[in-house]
C-alpha positions in Angstrom: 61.1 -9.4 57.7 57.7 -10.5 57.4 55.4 -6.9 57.5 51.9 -8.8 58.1 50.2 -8.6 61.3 49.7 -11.7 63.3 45.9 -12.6 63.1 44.6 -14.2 66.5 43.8 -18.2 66.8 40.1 -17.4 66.4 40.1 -15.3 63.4 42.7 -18.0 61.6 40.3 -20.8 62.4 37.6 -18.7 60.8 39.0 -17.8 57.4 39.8 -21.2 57.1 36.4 -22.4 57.5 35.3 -20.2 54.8 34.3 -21.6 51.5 34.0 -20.7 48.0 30.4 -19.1 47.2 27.9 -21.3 45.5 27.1 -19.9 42.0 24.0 -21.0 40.6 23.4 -22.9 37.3 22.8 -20.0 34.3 19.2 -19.6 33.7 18.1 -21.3 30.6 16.3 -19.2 27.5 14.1 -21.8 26.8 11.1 -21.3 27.7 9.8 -23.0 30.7 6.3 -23.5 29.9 4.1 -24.8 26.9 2.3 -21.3 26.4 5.4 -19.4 25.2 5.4 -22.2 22.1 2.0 -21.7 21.7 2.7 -18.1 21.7 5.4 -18.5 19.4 3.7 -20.5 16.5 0.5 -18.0 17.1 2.9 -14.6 16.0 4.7 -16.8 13.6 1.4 -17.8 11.9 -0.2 -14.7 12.2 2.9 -12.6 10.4 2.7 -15.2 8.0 -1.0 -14.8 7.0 -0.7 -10.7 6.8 2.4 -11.7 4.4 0.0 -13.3 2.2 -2.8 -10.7 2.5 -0.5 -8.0 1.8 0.9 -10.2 -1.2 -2.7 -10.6 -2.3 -3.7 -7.2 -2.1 -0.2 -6.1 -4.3 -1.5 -8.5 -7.1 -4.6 -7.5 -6.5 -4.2 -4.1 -7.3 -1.7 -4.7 -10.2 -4.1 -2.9 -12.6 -3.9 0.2 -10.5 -0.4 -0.1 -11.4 -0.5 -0.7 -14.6 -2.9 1.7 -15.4 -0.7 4.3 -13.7 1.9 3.8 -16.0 0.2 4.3 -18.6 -1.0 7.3 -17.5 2.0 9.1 -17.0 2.4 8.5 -20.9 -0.6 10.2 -21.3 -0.3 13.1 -18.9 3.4 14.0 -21.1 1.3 13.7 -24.1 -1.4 16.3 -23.3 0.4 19.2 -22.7 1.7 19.0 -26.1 -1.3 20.4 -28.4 -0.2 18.2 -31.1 -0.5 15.1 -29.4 -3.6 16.2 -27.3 -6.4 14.8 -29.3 -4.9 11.4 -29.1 -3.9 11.5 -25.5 -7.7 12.4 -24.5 -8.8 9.4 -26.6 -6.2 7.5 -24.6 -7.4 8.9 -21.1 -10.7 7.7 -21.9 -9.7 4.6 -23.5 -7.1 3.8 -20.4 -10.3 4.9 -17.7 -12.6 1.9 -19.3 -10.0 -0.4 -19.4 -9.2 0.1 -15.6 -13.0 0.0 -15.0 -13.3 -3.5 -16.7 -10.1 -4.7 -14.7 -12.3 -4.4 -11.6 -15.6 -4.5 -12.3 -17.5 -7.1 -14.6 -17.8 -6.1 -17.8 -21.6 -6.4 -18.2 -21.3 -3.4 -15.6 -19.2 -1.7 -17.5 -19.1 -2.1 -20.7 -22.0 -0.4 -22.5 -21.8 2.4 -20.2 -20.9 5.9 -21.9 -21.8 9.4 -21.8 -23.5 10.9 -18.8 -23.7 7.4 -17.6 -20.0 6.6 -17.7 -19.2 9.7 -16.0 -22.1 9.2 -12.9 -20.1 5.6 -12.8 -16.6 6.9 -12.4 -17.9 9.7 -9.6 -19.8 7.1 -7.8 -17.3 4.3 -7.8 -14.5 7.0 -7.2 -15.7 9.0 -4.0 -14.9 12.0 -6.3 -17.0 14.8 -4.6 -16.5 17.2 -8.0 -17.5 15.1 -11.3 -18.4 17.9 -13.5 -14.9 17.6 -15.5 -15.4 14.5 -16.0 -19.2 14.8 -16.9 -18.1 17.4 -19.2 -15.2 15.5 -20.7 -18.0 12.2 -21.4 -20.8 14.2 -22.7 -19.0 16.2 -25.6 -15.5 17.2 -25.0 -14.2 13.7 -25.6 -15.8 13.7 -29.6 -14.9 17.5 -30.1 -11.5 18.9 -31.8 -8.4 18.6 -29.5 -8.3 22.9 -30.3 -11.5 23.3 -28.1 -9.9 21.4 -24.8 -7.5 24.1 -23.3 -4.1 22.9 -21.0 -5.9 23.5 -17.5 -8.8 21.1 -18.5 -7.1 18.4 -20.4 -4.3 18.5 -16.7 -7.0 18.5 -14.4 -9.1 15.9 -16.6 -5.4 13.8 -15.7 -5.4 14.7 -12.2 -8.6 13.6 -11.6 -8.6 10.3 -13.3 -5.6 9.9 -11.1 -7.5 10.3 -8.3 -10.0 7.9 -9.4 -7.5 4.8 -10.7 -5.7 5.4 -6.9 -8.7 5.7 -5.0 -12.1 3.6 -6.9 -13.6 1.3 -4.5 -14.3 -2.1 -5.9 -17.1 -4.1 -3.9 -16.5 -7.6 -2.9 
């Protein structure tokens, strides 16, 4: 036997009049207007020039690098009092080659002594020199037996500080 319940004439006619729901046309992800392109190319080109700067600034600073390096060597060397005397020579050597990397040379070049050391703490933003002035005025020509372990590592520290932080001027 047939368990559904007899719908009146009305309600029959009604259902049967129904029909399917209209679904709209998916929204496109284009965008609609000329601005969003715009918008587009503008972040495109704009990520694309702070690639470049960054990429400049990397090569840029490739003697900060470099001189870094080099550095390290030098910072192993002078806790050894062997190879102490040599490594100071090298510190100061490695501090005037950076300088002449950056700067022009005749800036550079023929500074030494009190004047070399005024140059690094200037350039450097160093706001304690006196190692440094210390180092340039005599320690540098004196026996590697008078330059204890704390002054020949903070001599290191600081040039660190100045080969990460000199400013050069445009």
């Amino acid at each position: 036997m047939d368990s559904e319940p007899k719908l009146d004439p009305i309600t029959e006619m009604a259902l049967r009049s129904l029909k399917d729901i209209a679904v709209p046309a998916p929204v496109s992800w284009m965008p609609q207007t000329w601005g969003w392109l715009i918008v587009a190319l503008l972040l495109l080109f704009a990520t694309l020039l702070w690639c470049a700067l960054a990429y400049r600034r990397w090569r840029k600073n490739a003697y900060r690098r470099e001189a870094l390096k080099h550095l390290e060597a030098i910072e192993v060397a002078v806790r050894d009092a062997d190879k102490r005397a040599r490594a100071l020579c090298d510190l100061g050597e490695l501090l005037k080659r950076t300088a002449l990397a950056a700067w022009p040379r005749p800036d550079v070049a023929a500074t030494s002594g009190l004047a070399w050391a005024a140059f690094l703490v200037e350039h450097g933003n160093m706001k304690n020199g006196e190692a440094f002035q210390r180092f340039f005025d005599d320690l540098e020509y004196q026996a590697a037996t008078l330059v204890s372990t704390e002054v020949a590592d903070g001599l290191v520290r600081d040039a660190r500080r100045w080969i990460e932080g000199h400013h050069v001027p445009a």
